[in-house]
FIKOL-5884 format. One record per residue (C-alpha): x, y, z; residue in three letters. Coordinates in steps of 0.1 Angstrom, whole numbers, plus 2048, in hexadecimal, padded with zeros to 3 digits. Layout:
XYZALA/...
REM end
This chain:
A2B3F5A17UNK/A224049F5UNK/A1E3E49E3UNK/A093D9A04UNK/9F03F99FCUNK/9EF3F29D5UNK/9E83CC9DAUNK/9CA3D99F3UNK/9BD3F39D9UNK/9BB3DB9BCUNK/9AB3BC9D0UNK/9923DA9DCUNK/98D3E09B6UNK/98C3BE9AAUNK/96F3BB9C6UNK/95D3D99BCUNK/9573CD99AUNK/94E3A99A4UNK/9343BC9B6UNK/9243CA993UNK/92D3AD97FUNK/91339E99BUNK/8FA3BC999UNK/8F93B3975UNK/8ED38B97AUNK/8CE37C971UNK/8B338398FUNK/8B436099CUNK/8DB36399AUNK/8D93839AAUNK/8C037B9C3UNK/8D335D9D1UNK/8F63729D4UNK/8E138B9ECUNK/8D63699FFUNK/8F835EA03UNK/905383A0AUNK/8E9389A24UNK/8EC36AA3AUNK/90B369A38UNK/90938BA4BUNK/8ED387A60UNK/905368A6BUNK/92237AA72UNK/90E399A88UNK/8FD382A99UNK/922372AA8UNK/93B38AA9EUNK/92B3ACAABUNK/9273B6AD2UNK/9033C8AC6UNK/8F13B4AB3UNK/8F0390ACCUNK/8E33A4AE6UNK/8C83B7ACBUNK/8BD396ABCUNK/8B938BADCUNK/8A43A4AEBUNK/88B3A0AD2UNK/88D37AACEUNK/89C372AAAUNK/8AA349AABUNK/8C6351A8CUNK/8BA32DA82UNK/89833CA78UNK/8A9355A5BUNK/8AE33BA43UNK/8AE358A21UNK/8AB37BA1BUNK/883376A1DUNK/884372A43UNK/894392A48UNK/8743A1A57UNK/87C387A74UNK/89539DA7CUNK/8913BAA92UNK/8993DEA84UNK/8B83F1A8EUNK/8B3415A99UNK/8C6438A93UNK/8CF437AB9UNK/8D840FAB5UNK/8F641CA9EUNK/8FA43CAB5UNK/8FD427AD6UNK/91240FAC5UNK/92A416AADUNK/940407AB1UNK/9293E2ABCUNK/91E3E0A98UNK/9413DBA8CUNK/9513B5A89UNK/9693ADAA3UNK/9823A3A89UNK/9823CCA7AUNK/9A23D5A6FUNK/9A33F6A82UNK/9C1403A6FUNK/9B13FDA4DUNK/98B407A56UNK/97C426A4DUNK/970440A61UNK/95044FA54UNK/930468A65UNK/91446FA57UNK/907494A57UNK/8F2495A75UNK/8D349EA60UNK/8BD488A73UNK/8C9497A99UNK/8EF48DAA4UNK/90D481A8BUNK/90E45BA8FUNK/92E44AA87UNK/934426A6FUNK/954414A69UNK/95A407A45UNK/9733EDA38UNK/97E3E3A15UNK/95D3D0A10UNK/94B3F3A15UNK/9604039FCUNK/9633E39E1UNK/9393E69E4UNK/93840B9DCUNK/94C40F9C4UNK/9383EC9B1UNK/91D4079B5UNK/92C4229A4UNK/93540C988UNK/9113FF983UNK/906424982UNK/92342B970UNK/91B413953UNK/8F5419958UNK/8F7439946UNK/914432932UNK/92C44993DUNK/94D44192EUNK/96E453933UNK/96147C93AUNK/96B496952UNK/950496974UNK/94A4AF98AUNK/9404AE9ABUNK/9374C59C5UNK/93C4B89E4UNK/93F4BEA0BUNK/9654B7A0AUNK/9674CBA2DUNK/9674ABA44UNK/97F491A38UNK/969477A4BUNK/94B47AA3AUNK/93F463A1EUNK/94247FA00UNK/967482A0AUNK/966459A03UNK/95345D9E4UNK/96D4769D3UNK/98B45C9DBUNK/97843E9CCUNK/9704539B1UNK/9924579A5UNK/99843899DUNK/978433987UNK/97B45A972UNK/99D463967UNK/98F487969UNK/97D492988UNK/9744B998EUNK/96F4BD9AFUNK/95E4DC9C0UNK/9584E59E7UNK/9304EB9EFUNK/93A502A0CUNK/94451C9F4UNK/92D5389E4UNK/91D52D9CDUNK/9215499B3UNK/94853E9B5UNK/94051A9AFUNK/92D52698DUNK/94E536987UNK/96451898AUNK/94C502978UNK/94E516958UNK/974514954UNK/96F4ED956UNK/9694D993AUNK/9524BE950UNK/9364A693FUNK/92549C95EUNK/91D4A997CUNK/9174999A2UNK/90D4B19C0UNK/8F44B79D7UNK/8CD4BB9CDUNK/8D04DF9DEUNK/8F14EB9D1UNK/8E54DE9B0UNK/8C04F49B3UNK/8D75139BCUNK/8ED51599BUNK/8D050A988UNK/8BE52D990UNK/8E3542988UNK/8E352C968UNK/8C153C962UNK/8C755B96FUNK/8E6560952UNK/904550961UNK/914530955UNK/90B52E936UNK/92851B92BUNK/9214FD93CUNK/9154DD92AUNK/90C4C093EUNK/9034A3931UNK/8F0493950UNK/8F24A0974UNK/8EE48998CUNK/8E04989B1UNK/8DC4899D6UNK/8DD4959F8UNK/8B649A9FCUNK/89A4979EAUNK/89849B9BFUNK/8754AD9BDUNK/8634B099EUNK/8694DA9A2UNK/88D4D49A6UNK/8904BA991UNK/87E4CF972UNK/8954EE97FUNK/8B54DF979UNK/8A94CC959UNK/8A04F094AUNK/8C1507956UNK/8D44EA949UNK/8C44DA92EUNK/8D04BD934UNK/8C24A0947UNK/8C549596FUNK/8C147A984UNK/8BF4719AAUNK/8D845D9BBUNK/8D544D9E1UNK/8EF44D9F9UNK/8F544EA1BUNK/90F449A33UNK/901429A41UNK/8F3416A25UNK/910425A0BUNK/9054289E3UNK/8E141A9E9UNK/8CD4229C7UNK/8CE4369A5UNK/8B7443990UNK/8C1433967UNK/8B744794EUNK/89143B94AUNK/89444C96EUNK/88742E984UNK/89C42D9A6UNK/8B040C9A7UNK/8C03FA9C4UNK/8DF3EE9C1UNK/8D23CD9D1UNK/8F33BC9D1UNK/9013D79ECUNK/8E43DC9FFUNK/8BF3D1A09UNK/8A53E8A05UNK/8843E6A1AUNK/8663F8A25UNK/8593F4A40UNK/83E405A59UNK/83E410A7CUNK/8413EEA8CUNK/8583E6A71UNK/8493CCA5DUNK/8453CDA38UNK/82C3DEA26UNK/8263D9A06UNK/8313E29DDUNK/8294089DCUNK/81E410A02UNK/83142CA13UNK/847422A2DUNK/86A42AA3EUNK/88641CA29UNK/89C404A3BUNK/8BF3F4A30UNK/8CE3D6A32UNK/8F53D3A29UNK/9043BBA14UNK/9243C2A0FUNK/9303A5A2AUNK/94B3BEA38UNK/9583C1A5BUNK/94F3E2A60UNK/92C3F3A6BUNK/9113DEA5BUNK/8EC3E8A66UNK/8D13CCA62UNK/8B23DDA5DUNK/8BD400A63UNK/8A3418A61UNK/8B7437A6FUNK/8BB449A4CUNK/898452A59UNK/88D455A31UNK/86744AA24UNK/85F439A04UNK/85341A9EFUNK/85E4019E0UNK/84E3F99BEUNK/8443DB9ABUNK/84B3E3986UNK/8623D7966UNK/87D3F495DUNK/87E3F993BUNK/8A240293AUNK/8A43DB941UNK/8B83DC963UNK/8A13BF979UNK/8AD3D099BUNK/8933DA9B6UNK/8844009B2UNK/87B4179CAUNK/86042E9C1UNK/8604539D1UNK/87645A9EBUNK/8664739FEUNK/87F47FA18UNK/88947FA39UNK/86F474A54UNK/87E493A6EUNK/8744A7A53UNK/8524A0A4CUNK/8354B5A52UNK/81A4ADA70UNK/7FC4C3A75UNK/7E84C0A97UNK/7CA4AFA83UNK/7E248CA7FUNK/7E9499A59UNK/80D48FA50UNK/82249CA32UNK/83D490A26UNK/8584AEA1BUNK/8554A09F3UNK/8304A69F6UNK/8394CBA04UNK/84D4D29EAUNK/8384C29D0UNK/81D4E09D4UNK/8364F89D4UNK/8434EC9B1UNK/8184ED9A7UNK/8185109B4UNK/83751999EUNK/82D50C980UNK/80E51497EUNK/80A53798FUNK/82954399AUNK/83D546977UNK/85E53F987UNK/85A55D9A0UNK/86A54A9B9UNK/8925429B9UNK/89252D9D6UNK/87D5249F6UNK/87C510A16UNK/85F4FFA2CUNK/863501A4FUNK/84A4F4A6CUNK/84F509A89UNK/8354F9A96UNK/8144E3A9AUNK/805503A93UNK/81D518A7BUNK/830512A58UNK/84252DA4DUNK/84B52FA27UNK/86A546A1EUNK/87054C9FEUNK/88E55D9E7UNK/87E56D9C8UNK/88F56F9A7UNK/8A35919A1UNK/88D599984UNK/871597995UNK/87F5B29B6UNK/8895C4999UNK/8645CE987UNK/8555D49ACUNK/8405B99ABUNK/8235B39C2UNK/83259B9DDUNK/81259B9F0UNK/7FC58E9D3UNK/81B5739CDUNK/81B56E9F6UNK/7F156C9FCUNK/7F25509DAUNK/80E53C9EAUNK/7F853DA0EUNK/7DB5379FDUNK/7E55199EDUNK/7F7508A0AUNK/7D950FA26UNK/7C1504A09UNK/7D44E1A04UNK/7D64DBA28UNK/7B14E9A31UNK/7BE500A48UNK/7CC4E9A60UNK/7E84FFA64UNK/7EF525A62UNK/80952BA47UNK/82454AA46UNK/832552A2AUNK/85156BA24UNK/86757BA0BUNK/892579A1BUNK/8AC57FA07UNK/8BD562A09UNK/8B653EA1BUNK/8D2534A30UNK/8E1511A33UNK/8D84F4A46UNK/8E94F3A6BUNK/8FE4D0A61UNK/9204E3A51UNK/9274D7A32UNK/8FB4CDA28UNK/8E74E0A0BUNK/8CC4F3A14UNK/8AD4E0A1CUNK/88C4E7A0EUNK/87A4D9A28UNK/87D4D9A4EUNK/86D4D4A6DUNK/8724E1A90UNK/85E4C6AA1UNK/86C4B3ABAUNK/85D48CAB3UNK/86446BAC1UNK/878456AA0UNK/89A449A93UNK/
REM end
């Protein structure tokens, strides 16, 4: 039975790095291992699944007409409640059930939705995490990660097993602690690089300014989980001095894209399609905003989504050269989570990086790094309150909080023409998101709107 298991992990291995030796082809090369890889899926849905021959043929695709990965838009998009309603339909009949992994996501987007994964899953991420890996040359260190390790189904506990076998060191801390102990246990390790959440990340950043940590010396940091704005972004670069990148994952579409170290967002095309596409779900073109759908390649049993669009997230694609010299696709902004953006009664809409993207104006340019932390939240068509945590100094000294409250309304009702009455609050702490084991979210919206 053992030598059964060790046979399985090293053909899962020996997978995962055919996987980057093919994210490293030539772009022809490259682009015709996707073809391959994506009709050979679109193939095996289409006559292996219970969903997918009744969704193709409710909106009339002929399988004969998808002939390469350029006649994807032929196909019709799959939907948050799609995977919801059938979980278990997007799955091959010939899943190994006693092999396959278990995963949910987070429930971010409304209820936890559940996919199956097979070795194919895991020999594509981890080709993933080698590309990345070797994209910023990091050879044999110490990593930490902080982590939701509470639920052993989700895809961070899936990350930190993979892991091990690509870092003979990894340091591994639980997000759901307090935060000031995390800071703790980080300074008696000896770690190089760092992987956690965007938010976790923006909390220790503000202790490391505030005096604690000093000890610590990453040499990148590497943050997911939500959005990488340009104020957290310059945050962390400055408690840290070191520099950090955004990484995209999710539970459906696995390791999707990574920032390299000229900080353009590359897909790792060989494990996953990326498109964007608008409401109807056709294309839209090189740089246009649109919802970011994903395409699997990994040619596994388990749940593959064709044309899933239930991560819910907006962005672009863009048409440019790297000059790090990887010829992958690139995403442009990623500007967060479609439940989460901002709609005033006017037909305005905002997306939560452009929310944040004024705060981090406001910050630098008036504020002086009064503020410690904040969050967005639309009550309503007619409300956004604004809470914010000031830093200690500044409670200290007495400062006026109204002038710093009226500037911070002035701004925001100014930007948005008073479409929209804006409340703004000093608490003394912001609490977490209701999904256990999630960061705190900058932005978030109360509406109740048709999507996903």
């Amino acid at each position: 039975m053992k030598i059964r298991a060790l046979f399985r992990i090293i053909k899962i291995l020996f997978k995962g790095y055919s996987v980057f030796r093919e994210m490293n082809l030539p772009p022809k090369k490259r682009q015709a291992s996707c073809n391959k890889r994506f009709l050979k899926q679109v193939k095996t849905r289409a006559f292996q699944t219970a969903f997918y021959p009744s969704h193709f043929e409710r909106n009339k695709v002929n399988i004969e007409d998808i002939q390469s990965i350029n006649d994807i838009a032929k196909l019709p998009i799959t939907t948050k409640n799609d995977l919801r309603n059938n979980a278990e339909g997007v799955t091959c009949k010939a899943l190994n059930r006693n092999n396959a992994i278990t995963m949910a996501t987070s429930g971010s987007t409304g209820v936890p939705t559940t996919v199956y994964r097979d070795d194919s899953w895991i020999s594509g991420f981890i080709g993933s995490l080698i590309f990345c890996k070797r994209m910023h040359k990091i050879n044999s260190v110490k990593i930490g990660l902080i982590l939701d390790v509470s639920t052993q189904n989700s895809i961070e506990s899936k990350m930190i097993t993979f892991g091990k076998y690509l870092a003979k060191r990894l340091f591994i801390l639980d997000m759901n602690r307090e935060i000031s102990d995390m800071m703790d246990e980080l300074e008696k390790s000896d770690i190089n690089y760092m992987i956690t959440y965007t938010g976790v990340m923006r909390e220790l950043a503000n202790l490391r300014l505030a005096g604690r940590g000093q000890n610590l010396k990453f040499k990148k940091i590497f943050l997911s989980g939500e959005i990488l704005d340009n104020y957290t972004r310059e945050l962390v670069e400055k408690a840290f001095d070191c520099k950090c990148y955004s990484v995209y994952i999710s539970t459906e579409g696995g390791f999707i894209a990574a920032e390299c170290e000229q900080k353009q967002m590359h897909v790792f095309s060989n494990s996953v399609h990326v498109e964007i596409v608008d409401n109807d779900g056709k294309p839209v073109n090189y740089g246009e905003i649109g919802t970011i759908t994903l395409t699997g390649l990994d040619n596994g049993f388990g749940s593959k989504i064709i044309r899933y669009a239930g991560c819910a997230d907006a962005g672009s694609l863009i048409n440019v050269q790297c000059s790090c010299g990887l010829q992958t696709p690139i995403l442009g902004t990623i500007l967060g989570r479609k439940i989460d953006t901002i709609h005033l009664r006017n037909g305005q809409i905002f997306h939560p990086f452009t929310m944040t993207g004024l705060m981090e104006k406001i910050q630098r340019e008036y504020a002086n790094d009064r503020i410690r932390q904040y969050q967005i939240v639309q009550e309503s068509l007619d409300l956004i309150t604004i809470n914010l945590v000031r830093n200690t100094q500044f409670v200290k000294t007495h400062e006026n909080l109204e002038d710093l409250v009226s500037l911070i309304r002035n701004k925001y009702q100014f930007w948005v023409n008073n479409a929209i009455e804006f409340d703004v609050n000093e608490v003394v702490s912001i609490p977490k998101g209701n999904n256990i084991g999630m960061p705190t979210p900058l932005v978030i919206s109360k509406l109740q709107l048709n999507g996903a």
